[in-house]
Short mmCIF file of the C-alpha atoms (twelve columns), coordinates in Angstrom:
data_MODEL
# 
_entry.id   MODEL 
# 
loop_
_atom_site.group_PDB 
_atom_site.id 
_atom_site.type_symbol 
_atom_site.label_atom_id 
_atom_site.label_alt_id 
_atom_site.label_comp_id 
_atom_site.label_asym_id 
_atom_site.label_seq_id 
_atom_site.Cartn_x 
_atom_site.Cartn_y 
_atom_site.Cartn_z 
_atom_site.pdbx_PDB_model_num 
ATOM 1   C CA . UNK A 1   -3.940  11.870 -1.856  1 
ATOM 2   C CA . UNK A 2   -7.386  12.640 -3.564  1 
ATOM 3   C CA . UNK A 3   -8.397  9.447  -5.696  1 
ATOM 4   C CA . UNK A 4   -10.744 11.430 -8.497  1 
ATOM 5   C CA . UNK A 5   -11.901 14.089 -9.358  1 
ATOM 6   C CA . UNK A 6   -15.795 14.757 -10.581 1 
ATOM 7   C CA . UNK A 7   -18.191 17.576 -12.135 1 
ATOM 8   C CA . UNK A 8   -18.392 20.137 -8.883  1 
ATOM 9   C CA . UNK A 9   -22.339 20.076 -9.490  1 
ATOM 10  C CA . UNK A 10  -22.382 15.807 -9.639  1 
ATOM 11  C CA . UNK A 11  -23.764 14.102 -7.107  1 
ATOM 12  C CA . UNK A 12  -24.730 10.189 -6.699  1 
ATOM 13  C CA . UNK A 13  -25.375 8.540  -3.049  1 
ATOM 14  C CA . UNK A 14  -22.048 6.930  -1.183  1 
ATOM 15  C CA . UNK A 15  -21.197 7.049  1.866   1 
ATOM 16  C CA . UNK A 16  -18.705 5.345  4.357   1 
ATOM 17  C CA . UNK A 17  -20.150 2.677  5.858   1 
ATOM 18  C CA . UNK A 18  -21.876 2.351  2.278   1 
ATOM 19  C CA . UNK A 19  -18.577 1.256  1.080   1 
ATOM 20  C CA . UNK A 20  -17.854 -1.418 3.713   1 
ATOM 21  C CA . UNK A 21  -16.242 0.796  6.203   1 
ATOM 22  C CA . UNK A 22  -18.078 -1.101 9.273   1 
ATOM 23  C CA . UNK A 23  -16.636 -4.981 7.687   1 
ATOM 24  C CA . UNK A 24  -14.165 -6.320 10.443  1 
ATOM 25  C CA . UNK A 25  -10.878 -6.067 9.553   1 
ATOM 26  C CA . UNK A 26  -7.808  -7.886 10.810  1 
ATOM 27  C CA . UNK A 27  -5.641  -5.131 12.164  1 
ATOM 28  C CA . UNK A 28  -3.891  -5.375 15.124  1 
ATOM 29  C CA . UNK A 29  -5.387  -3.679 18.042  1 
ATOM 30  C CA . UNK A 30  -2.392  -1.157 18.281  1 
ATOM 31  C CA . UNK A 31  -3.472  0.230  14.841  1 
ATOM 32  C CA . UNK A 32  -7.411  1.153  16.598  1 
ATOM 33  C CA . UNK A 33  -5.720  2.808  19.131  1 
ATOM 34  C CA . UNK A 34  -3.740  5.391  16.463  1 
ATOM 35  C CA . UNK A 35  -6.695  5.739  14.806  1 
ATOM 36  C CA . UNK A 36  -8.411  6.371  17.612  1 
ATOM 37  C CA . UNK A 37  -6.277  9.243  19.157  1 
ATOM 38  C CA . UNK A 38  -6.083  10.815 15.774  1 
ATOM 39  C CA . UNK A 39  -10.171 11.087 15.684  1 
ATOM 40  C CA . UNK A 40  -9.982  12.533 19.645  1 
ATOM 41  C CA . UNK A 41  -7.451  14.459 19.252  1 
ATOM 42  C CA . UNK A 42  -9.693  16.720 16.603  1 
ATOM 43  C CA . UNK A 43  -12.579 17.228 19.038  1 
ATOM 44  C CA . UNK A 44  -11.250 19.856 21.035  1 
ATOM 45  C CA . UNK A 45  -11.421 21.908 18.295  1 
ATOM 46  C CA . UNK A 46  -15.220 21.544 17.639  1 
ATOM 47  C CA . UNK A 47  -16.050 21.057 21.519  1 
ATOM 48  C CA . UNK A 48  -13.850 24.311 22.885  1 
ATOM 49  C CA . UNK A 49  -12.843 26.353 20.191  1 
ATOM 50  C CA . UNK A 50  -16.254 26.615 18.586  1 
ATOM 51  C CA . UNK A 51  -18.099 27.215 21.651  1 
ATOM 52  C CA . UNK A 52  -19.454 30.604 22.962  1 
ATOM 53  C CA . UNK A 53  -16.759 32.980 23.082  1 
ATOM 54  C CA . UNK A 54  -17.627 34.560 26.275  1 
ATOM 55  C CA . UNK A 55  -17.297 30.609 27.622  1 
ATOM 56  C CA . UNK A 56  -14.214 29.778 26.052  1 
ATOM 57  C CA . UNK A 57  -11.773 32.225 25.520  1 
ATOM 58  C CA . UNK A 58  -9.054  31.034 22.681  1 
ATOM 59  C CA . UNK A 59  -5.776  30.826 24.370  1 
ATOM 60  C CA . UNK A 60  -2.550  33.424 23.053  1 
ATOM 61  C CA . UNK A 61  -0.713  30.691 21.446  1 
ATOM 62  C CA . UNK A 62  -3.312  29.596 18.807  1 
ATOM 63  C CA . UNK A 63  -4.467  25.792 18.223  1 
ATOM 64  C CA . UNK A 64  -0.832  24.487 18.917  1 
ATOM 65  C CA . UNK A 65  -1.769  25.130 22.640  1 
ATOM 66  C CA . UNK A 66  -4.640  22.829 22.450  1 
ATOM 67  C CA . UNK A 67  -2.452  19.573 21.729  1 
ATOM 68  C CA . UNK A 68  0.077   20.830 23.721  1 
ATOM 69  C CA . UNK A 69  -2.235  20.327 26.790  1 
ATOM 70  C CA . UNK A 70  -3.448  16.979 25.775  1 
ATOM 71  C CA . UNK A 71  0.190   15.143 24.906  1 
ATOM 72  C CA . UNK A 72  1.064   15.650 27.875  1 
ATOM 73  C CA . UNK A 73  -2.200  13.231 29.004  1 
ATOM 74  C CA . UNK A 74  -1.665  10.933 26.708  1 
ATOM 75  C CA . UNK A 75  1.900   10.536 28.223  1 
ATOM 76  C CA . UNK A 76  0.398   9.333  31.103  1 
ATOM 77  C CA . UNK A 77  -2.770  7.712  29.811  1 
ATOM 78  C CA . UNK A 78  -1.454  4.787  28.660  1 
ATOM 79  C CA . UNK A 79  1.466   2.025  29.746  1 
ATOM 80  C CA . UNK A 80  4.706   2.255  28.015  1 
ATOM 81  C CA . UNK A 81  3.659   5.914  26.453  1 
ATOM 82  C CA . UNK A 82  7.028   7.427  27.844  1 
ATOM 83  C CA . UNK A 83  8.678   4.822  26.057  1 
ATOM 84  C CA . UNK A 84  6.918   5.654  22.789  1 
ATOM 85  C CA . UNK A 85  10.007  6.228  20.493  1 
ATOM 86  C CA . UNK A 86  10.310  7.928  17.336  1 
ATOM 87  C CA . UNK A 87  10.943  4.990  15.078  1 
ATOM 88  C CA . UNK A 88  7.827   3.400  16.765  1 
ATOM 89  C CA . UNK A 89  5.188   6.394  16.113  1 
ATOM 90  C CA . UNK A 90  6.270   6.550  12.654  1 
ATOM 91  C CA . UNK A 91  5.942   2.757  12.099  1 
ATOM 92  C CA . UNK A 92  2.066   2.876  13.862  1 
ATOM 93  C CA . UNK A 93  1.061   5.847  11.748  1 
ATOM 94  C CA . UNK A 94  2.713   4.258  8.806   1 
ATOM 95  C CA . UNK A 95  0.199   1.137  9.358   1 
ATOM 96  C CA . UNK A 96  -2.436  3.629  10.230  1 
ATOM 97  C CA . UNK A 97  -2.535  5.029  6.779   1 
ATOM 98  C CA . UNK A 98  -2.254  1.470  5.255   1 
ATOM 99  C CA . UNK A 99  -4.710  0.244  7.420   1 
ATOM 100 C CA . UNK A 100 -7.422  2.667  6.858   1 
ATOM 101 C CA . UNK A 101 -6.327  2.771  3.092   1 
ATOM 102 C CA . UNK A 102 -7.341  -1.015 2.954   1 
ATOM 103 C CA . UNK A 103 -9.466  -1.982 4.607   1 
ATOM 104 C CA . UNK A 104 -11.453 1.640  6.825   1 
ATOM 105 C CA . UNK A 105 -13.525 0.379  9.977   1 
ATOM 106 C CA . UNK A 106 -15.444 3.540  11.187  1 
ATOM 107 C CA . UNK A 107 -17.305 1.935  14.282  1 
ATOM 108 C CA . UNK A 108 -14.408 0.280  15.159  1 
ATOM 109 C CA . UNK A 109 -11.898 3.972  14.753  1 
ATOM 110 C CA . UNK A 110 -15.129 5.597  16.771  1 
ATOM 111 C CA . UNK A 111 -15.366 2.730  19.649  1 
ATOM 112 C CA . UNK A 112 -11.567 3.571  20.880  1 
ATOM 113 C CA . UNK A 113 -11.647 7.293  20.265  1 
ATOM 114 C CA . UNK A 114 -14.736 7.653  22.882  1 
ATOM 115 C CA . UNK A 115 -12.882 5.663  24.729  1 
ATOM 116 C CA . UNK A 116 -9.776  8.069  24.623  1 
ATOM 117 C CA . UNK A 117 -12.305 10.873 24.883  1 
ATOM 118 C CA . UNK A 118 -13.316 9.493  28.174  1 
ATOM 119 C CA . UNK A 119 -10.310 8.894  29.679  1 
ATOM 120 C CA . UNK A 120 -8.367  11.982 28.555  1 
ATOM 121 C CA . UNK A 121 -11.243 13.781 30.047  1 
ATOM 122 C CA . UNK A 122 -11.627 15.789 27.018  1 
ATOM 123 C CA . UNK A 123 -15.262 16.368 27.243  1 
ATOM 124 C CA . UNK A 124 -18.342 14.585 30.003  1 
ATOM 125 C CA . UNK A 125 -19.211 11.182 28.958  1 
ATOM 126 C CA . UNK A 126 -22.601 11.438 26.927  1 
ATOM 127 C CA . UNK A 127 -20.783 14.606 24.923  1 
ATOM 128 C CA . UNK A 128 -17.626 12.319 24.002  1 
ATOM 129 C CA . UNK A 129 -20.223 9.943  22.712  1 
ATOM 130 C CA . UNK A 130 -21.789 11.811 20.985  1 
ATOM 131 C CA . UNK A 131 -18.912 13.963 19.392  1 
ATOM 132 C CA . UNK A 132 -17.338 11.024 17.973  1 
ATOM 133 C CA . UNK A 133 -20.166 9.180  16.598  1 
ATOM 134 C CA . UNK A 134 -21.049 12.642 14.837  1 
ATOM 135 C CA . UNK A 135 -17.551 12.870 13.466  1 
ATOM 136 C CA . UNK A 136 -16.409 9.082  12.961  1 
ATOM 137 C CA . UNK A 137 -17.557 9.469  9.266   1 
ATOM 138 C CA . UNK A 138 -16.094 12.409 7.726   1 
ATOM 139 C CA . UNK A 139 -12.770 11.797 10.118  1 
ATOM 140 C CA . UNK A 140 -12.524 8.464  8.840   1 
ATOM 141 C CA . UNK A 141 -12.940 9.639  4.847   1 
ATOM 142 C CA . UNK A 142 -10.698 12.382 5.352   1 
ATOM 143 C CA . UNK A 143 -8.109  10.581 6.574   1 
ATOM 144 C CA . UNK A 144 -8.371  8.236  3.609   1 
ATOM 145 C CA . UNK A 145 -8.418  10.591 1.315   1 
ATOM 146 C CA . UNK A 146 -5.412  13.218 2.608   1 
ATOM 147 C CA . UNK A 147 -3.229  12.577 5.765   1 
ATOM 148 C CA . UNK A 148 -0.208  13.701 7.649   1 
ATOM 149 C CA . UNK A 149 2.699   12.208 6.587   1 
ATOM 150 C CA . UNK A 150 4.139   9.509  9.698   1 
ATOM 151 C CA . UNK A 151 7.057   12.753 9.730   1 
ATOM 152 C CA . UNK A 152 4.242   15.251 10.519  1 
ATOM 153 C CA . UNK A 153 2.180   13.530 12.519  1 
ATOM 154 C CA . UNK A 154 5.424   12.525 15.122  1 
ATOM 155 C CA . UNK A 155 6.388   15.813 14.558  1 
ATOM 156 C CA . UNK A 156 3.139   16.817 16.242  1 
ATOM 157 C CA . UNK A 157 3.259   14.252 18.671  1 
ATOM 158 C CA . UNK A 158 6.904   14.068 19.986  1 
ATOM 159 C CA . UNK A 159 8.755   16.883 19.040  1 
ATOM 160 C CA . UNK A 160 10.466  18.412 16.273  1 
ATOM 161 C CA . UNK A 161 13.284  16.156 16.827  1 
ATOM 162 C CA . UNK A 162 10.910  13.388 15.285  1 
ATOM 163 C CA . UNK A 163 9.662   15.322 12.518  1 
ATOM 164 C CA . UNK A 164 8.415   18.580 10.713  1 
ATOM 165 C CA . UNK A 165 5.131   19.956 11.869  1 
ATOM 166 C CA . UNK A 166 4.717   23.602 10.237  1 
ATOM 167 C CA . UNK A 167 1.110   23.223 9.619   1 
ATOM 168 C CA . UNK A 168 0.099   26.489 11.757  1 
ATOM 169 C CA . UNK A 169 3.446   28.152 10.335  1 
ATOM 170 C CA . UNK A 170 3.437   31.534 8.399   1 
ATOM 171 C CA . UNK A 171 2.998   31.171 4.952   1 
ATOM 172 C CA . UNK A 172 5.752   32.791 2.495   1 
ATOM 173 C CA . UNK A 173 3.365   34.938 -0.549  1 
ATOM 174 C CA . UNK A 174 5.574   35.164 -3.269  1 
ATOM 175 C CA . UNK A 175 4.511   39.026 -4.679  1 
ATOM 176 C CA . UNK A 176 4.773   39.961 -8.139  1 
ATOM 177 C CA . UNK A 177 7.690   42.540 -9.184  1 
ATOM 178 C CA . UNK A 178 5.260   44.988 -10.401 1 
ATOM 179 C CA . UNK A 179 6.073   48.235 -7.951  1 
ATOM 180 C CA . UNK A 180 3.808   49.482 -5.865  1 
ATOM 181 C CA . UNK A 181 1.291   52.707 -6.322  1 
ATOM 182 C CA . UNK A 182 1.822   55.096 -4.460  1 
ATOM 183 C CA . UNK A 183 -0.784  55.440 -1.809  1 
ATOM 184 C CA . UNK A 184 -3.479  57.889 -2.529  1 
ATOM 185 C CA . UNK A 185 -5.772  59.229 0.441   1 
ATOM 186 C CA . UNK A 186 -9.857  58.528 0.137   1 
ATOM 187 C CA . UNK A 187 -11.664 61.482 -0.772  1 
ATOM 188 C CA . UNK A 188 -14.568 62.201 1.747   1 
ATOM 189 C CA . UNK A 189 -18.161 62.041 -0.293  1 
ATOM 190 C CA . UNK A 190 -19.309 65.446 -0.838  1 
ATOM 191 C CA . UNK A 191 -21.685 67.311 1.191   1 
ATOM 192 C CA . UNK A 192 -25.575 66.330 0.383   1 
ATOM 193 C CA . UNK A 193 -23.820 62.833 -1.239  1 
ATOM 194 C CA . UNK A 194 -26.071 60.099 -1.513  1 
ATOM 195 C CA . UNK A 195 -26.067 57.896 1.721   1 
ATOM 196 C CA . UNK A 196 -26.892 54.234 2.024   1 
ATOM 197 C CA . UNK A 197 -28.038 52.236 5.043   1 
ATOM 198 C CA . UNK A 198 -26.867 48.992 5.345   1 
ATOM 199 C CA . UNK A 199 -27.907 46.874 8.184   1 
ATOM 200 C CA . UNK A 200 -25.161 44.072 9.126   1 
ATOM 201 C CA . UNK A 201 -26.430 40.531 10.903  1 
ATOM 202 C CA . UNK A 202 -24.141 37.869 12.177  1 
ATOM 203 C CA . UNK A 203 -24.120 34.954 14.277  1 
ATOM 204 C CA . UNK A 204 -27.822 35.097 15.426  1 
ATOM 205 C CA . UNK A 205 -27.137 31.673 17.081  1 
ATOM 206 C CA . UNK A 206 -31.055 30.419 17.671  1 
ATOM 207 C CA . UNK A 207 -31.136 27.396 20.460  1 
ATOM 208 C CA . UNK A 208 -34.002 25.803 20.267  1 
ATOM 209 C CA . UNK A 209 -33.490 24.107 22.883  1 
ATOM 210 C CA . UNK A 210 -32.627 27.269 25.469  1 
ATOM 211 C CA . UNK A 211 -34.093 26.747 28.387  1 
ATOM 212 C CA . UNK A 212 -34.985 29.349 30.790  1 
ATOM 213 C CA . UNK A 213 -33.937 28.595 34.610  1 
ATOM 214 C CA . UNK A 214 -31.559 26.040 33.945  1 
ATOM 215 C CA . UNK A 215 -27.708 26.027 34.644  1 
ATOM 216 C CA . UNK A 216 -25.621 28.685 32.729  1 
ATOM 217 C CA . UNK A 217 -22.547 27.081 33.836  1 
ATOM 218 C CA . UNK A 218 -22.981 23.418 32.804  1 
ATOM 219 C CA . UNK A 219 -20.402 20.529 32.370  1 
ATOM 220 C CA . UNK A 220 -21.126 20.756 28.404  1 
ATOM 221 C CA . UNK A 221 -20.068 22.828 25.949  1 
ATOM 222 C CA . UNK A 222 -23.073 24.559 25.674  1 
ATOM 223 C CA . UNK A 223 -25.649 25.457 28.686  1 
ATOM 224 C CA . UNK A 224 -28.962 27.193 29.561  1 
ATOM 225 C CA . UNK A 225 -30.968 24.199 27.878  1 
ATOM 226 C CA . UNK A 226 -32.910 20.862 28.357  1 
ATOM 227 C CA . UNK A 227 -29.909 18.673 29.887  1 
ATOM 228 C CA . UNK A 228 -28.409 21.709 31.787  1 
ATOM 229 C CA . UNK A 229 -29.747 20.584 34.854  1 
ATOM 230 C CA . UNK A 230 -30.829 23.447 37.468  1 
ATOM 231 C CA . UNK A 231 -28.238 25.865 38.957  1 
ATOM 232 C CA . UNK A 232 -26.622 25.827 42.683  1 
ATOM 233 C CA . UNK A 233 -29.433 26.883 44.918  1 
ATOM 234 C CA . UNK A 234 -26.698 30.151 45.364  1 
ATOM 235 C CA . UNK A 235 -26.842 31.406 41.716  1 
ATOM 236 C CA . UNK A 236 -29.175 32.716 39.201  1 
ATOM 237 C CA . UNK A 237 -30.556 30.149 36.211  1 
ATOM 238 C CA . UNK A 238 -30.455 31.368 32.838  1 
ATOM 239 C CA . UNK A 239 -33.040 34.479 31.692  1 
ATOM 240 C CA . UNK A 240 -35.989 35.085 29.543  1 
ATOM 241 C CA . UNK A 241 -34.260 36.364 27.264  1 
ATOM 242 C CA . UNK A 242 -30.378 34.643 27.171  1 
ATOM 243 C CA . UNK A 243 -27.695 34.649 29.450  1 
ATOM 244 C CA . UNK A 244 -24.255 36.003 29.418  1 
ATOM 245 C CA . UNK A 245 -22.384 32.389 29.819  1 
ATOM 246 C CA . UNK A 246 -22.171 29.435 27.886  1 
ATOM 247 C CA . UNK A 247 -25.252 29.842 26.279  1 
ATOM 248 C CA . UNK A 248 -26.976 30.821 22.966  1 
ATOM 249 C CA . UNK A 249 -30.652 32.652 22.088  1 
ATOM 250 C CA . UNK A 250 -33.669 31.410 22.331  1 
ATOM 251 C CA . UNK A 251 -36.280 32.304 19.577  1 
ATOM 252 C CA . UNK A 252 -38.270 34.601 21.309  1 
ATOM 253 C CA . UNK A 253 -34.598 36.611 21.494  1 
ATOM 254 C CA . UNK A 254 -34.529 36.731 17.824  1 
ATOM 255 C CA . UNK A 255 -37.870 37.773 17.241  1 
ATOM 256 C CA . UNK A 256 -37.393 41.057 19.456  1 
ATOM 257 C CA . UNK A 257 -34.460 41.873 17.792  1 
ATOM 258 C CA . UNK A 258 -35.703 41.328 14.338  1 
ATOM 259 C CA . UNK A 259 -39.188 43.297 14.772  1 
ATOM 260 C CA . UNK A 260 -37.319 46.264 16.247  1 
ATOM 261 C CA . UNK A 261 -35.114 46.764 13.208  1 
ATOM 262 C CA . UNK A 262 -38.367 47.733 11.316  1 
ATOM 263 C CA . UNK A 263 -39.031 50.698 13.020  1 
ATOM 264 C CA . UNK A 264 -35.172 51.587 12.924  1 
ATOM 265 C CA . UNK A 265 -35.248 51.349 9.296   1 
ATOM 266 C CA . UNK A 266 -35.355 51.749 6.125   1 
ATOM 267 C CA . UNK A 267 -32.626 50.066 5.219   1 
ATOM 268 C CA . UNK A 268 -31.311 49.898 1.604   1 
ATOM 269 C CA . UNK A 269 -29.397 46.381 2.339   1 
ATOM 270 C CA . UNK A 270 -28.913 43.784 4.323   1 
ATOM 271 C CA . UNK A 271 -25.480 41.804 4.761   1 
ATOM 272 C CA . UNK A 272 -26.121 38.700 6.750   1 
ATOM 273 C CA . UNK A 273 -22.867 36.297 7.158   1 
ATOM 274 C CA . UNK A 274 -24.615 33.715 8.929   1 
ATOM 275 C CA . UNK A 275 -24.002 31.364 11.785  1 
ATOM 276 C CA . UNK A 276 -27.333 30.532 12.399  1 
ATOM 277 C CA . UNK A 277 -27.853 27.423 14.529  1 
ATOM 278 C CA . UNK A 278 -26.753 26.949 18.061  1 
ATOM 279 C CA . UNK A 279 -23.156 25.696 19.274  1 
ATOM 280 C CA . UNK A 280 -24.280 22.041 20.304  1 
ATOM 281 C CA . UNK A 281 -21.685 20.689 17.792  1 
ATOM 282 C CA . UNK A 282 -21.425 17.559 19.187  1 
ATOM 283 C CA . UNK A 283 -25.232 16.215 18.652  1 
ATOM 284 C CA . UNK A 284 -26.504 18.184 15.844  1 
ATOM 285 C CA . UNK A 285 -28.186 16.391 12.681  1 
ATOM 286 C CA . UNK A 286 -28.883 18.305 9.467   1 
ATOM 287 C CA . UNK A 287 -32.553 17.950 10.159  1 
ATOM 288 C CA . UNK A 288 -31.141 20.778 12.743  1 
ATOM 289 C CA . UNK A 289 -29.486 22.460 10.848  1 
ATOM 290 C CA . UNK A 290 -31.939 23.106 8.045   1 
ATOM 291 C CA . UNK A 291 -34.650 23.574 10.972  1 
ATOM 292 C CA . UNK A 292 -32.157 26.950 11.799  1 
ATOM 293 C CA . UNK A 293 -31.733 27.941 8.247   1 
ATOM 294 C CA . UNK A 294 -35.406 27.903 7.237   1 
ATOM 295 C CA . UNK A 295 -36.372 29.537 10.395  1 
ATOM 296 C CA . UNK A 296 -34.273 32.037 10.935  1 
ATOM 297 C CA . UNK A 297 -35.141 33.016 7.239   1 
ATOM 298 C CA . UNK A 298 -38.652 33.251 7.279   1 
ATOM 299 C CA . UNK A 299 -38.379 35.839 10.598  1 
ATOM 300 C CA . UNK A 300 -35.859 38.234 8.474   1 
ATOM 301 C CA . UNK A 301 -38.250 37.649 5.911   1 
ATOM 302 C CA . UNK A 302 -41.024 38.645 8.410   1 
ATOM 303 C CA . UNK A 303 -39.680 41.599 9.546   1 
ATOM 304 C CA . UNK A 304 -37.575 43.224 6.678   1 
ATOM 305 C CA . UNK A 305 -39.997 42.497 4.307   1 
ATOM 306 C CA . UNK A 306 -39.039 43.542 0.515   1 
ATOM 307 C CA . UNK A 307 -35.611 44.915 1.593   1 
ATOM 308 C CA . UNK A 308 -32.636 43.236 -0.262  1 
ATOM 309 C CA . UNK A 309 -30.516 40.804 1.763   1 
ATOM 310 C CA . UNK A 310 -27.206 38.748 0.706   1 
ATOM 311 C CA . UNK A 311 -26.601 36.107 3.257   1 
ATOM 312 C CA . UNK A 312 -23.380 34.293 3.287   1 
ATOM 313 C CA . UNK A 313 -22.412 30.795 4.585   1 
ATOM 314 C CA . UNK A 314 -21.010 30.548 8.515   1 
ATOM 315 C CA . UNK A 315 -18.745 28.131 9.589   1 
ATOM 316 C CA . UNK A 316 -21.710 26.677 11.996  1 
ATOM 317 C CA . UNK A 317 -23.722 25.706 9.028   1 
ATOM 318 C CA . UNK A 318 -22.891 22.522 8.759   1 
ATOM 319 C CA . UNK A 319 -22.713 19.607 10.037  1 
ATOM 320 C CA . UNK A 320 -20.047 18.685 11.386  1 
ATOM 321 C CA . UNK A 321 -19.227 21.633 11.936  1 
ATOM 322 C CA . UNK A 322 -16.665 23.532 9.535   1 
ATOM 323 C CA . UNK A 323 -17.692 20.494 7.196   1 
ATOM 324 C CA . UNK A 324 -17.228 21.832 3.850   1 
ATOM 325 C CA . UNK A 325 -15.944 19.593 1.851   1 
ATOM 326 C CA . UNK A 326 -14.787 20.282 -1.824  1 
ATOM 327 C CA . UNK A 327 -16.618 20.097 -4.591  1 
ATOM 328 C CA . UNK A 328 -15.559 17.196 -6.142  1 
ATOM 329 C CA . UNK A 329 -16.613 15.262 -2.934  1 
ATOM 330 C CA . UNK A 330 -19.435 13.588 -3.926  1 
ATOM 331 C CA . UNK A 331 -22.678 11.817 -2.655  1 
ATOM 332 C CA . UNK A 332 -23.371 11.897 0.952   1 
ATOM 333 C CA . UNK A 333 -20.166 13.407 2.420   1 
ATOM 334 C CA . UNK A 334 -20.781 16.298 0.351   1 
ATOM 335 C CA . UNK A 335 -22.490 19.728 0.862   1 
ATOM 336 C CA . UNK A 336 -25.132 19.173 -1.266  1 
ATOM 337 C CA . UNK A 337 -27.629 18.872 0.904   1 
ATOM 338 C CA . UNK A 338 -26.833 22.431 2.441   1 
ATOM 339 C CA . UNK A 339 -26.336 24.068 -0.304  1 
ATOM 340 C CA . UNK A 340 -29.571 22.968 -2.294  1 
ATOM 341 C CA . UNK A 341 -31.362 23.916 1.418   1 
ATOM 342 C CA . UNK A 342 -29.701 27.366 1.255   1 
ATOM 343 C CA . UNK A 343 -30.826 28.167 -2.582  1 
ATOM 344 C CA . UNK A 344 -34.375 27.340 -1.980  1 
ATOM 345 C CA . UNK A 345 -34.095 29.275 1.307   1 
ATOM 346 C CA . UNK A 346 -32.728 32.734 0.006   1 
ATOM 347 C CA . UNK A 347 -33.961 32.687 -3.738  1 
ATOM 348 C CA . UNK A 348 -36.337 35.351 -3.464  1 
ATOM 349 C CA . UNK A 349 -32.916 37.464 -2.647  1 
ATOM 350 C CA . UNK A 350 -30.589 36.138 -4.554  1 
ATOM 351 C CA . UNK A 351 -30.273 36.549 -8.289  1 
ATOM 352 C CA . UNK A 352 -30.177 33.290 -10.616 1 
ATOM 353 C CA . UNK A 353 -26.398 33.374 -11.096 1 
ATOM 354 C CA . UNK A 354 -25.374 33.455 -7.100  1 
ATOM 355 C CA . UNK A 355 -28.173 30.950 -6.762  1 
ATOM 356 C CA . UNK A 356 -26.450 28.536 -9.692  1 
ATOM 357 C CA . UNK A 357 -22.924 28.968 -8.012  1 
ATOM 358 C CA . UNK A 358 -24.512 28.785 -4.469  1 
ATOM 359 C CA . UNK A 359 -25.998 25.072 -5.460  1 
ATOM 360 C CA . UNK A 360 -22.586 24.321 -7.112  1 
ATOM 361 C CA . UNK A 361 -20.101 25.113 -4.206  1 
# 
């Protein structure tokens, strides 16, 4: 349940662990452990789904899949699991959200989900450790602030037998009574029409730390970089210029690409829907991520000089990533910080009115 609500554009420092969320608290250890499997199990989702495609495939069934493989591990991770009854899971996440309610600890919630990380074998070590340290915060606030129901989350745990989980359901749209037109085929533009040029750019993905020679098929989530290590002494390390694995660009990459699209010009627009930094989800900073934005700007700057562009926000932005919290979040688990970044960035494109809603996402 959301506690307040405040101007969208307000913002005054507060954070999580400014708010006592690293004071001991007296739970009992059982509680950690919930709290700590509910923080682990929503890394897979940054570490594997939001890696390179060409790396990590999505499976058919959707994100149901990726708990599915994990309960299973958890059935066997820890004593007594099997006997882990339906009255019991709703009693622990009951406690959970009283716990964190009264009292949240976020090193202690972060200390047993890298340990859960480790042993489930969700990610290597040193990614775990980071991962969780990166997403203890805004886990721990969220939580606090909206959470599964004890029904849902045993529902998701043990079964529909325990409870309702229909989060990744269909929907049912309600649609209005009014009838609908009757279709009407588009009319082709007219012989010697006028024609615009619009250039498209997405997901440019800049790593800076890419790394040429190193291993394109690392343990991480991400490869062809310092920390890669070298490749078996029977396959090729990553190129000059990229590499078709679990890798992203390197500058020089982005460069080429953007000086060529001079020549192939003019262009009367450009749509750019972002994605920007690299895929190394689990260590980034916003230092990073404003290091990409800026960057990345002043080359399509560079190269497409006076032509209009309207960029739009990617779900790699951020940091964490796909952290994009609502407006009425406030101080330093807000956006702000991005979104101030981004105006400043893109205000020689952007008129004054996208620039005031930009800043007031």
């Amino acid at each position: 349940m959301l506690r307040r609500r405040v101007s969208p554009c307000q913002s005054h420092p507060r954070s999580g662990r400014e708010h006592g969320l690293d004071s001991s608290s007296g739970a009992p250890r059982l509680l950690w452990v919930g709290l700590g499997l509910a923080l682990v199990l929503a890394l897979p989702e940054s570490l594997v789904l939001w890696a390179p495609a060409a790396a990590h495939p999505l499976p058919a069934q959707g994100h149901p899949a990726t708990f599915n493989a994990i309960v299973p591990q958890l059935r066997n991770a820890f004593f007594g699991w099997q006997n882990f009854t339906c009255p019991v899971c709703k009693v622990l996440f009951t406690a959970i959200n009283f716990g964190l309610k009264k009292e949240p600890n976020v090193a202690r919630v972060g200390s047993m989900a890298i340990k859960l990380c480790k042993l489930l074998k969700i990610a290597p070590p040193t990614v775990c450790q980071s991962a969780v340290q990166l997403f203890e915060d805004d886990m721990v606030e969220v939580w606090t602030r909206s959470v599964l129901s004890p029904s849902e989350a045993c529902g998701l745990l043990l079964g529909s037998t325990c409870g309702h989980w229909d989060i990744f359901s269909s929907w049912n749209i309600s649609l209005p009574a009014t009838p609908k037109p009757p279709p009407k085929p588009p009319n082709p533009p007219a012989p010697g029409a006028p024609v615009s040029r619009v250039l498209f750019l997405t997901d440019l993905h800049w790593d800076h730390d890419y790394l040429e020679g190193t291993d394109p098929n690392c343990a991480d989530p991400l490869c062809c970089r310092r920390g890669s290590g070298l490749p078996p002494t029977s396959q090729p390390g990553a190129g000059y210029w990229g590499e078709y694995s679990k890798c992203d660009l390197p500058l020089r990459t982005l460069d080429s690409l953007l000086s060529g699209l001079g020549p192939a010009g003019p262009f009367d627009m450009v749509y750019w829907t972002g994605d920007i930094p690299a895929h190394d989800v689990w260590q980034q900073s916003r230092q990073d991520q404003l290091r990409a934005l800026t960057t990345i700007t002043a080359l399509v700057r560079k190269f497409l000089g006076p032509v209009p562009v309207y960029p739009a926000v990617g779900n790699h932005e951020s940091t964490p990533v796909n952290g994009f919290p609502p407006p009425f979040i406030e101080g330093n688990h807000s956006s702000r910080w991005l979104y101030e970044a981004m105006a400043k960035a893109w205000e020689p494109w952007l008129p004054a009115e996208a620039l005031r809603t930009l800043r007031c996402i």
